[in-house]
Structure formats: C-alpha cells, structure tokens
N, C-alpha and C positions, 0 to 999 in steps of 0.2 A: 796315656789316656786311661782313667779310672773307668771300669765295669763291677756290675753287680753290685757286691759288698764295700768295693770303693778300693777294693785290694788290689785286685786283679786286672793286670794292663793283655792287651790284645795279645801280643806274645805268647803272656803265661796260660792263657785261658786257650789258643790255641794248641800247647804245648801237654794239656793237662789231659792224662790218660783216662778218660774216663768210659764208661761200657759201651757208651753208643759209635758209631762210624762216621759222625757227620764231620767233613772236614768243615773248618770257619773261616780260613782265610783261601780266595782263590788263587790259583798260581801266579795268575797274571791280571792286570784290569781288565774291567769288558767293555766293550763299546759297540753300539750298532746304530743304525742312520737316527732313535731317538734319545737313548742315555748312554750315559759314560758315568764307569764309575772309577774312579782311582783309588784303589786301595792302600796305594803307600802315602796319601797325601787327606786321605777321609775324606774326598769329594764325590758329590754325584752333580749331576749336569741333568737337565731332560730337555729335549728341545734347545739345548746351547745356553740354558741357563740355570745357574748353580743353584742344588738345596739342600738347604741345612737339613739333616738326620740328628736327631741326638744320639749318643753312643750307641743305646740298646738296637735299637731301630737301623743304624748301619753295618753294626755284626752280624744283625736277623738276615739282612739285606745281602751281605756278603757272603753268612751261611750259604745263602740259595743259592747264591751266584756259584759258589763253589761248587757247588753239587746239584748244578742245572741238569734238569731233564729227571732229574730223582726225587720222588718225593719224600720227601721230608718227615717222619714220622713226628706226631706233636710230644708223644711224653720223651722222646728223644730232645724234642727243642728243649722243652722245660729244664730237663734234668742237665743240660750242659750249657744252657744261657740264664739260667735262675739258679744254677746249683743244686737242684732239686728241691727249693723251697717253696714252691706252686703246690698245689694239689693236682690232680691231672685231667680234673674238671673246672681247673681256671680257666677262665677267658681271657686273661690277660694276654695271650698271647694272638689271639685273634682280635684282638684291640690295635697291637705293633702292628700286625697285617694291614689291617684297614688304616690306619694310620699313613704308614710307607705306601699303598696305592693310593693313597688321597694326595701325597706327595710328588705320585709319580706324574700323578694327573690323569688327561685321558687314556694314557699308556697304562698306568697301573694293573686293570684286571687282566689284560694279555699278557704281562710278562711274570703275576702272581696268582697263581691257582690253587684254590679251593679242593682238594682230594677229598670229599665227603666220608667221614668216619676214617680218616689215614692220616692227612695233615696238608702240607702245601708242597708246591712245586713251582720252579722258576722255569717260564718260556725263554731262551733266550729266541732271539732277534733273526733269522737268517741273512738281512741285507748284509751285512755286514760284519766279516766271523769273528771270534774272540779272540784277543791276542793276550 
C-alpha cells in the first residue's frame, strides 16, 4: 500500500523514527457493538457494513485507534502522516477528520474528538473492549 510521496508502505512509515510518539499501527484490531476495524486486512465495518477509507484517511484512523484515549497533537499528525510538508496551519488535516466521521456516520463524532487548540482523540467504545 503506497502513502504519502507514493514511497512509503504502512510498515515503513510505521517503522520510521521520527521525533513525535505517536504510534500508527494498533496492536491489535478494534471492535465494539458499532465499528470493526481490521488492521491487517484495511477494513473498517460500521454498523455490519463495510467502508472504503482511502489510504490516508485509514492510517489517520488507525493512528487514533492506536493511541485511543490520548490526544493527538496536530503538528505531530502533520509531520509524521504528511512528512512535514503541511504548514501547521493546514487544514488539510482537519478535512481527513471530517471526512472519516462522515464515513463513520452517525457514530463519527463520539468516537473522534475535536481537543480545541491540541488536536484529536479517539473515544473508543466501552460495550465491547479491544482486542
């Protein structure tokens, strides 16, 4: 799977030491009584039915997931899912946000949150815990 500059596969980019702490890929997939995402197979489910993410937008996605419950600083996203070729007044990345909750559907804004002046955080689920 190409990211970014078209170079760099999920691995590498998870692999790449770069200054900020976010991990990209979660341990394991997550699921609760509305979404399922599979990480080793690039699927997300919401309500039992599958949707398509483009690449950028399911690394964003799996970022959170990884580092659920922590918010997310933005020029951290920037500089490790853009390379640091954003300025750090892009919106672009708050475009992927709203994007992925429009995808999530009515679930979206509970499970992605808006930290005003910090960046985002992922709710996860309590019905039903992570594995």
């Amino acid at each position: 799977m190409a990211l970014g500059r078209g170079s760099e596969s999920l691995a590498q980019l998870a692999e790449s030491t770069m200054k900020s702490e976010i991990t990209l890929i979660p341990d394991g997939d997550y699921h609760d009584r509305y979404l399922k995402v599979t990480v080793s197979q690039r699927r997300v489910h919401v309500d039992g039915e599958q949707r398509h993410l483009p690449d950028r937008e399911f690394i964003l996605l799996a970022a959170l997931i990884a580092n659920a419950g922590q918010v997310l600083d933005r020029a951290m996203v920037l500089e490790r899912l853009w390379n640091g070729d954003l300025g750090p007044k892009s919106r672009t990345l708050d475009v992927h946000i709203h994007r992925i909750r429009a995808r999530l559907g009515k679930h979206g804004p509970k499970y992605i949150e808006t930290v005003f002046g910090k960046g985002y955080r992922f709710n996860p689920q309590s019905e039903v815990p992570r594995v």
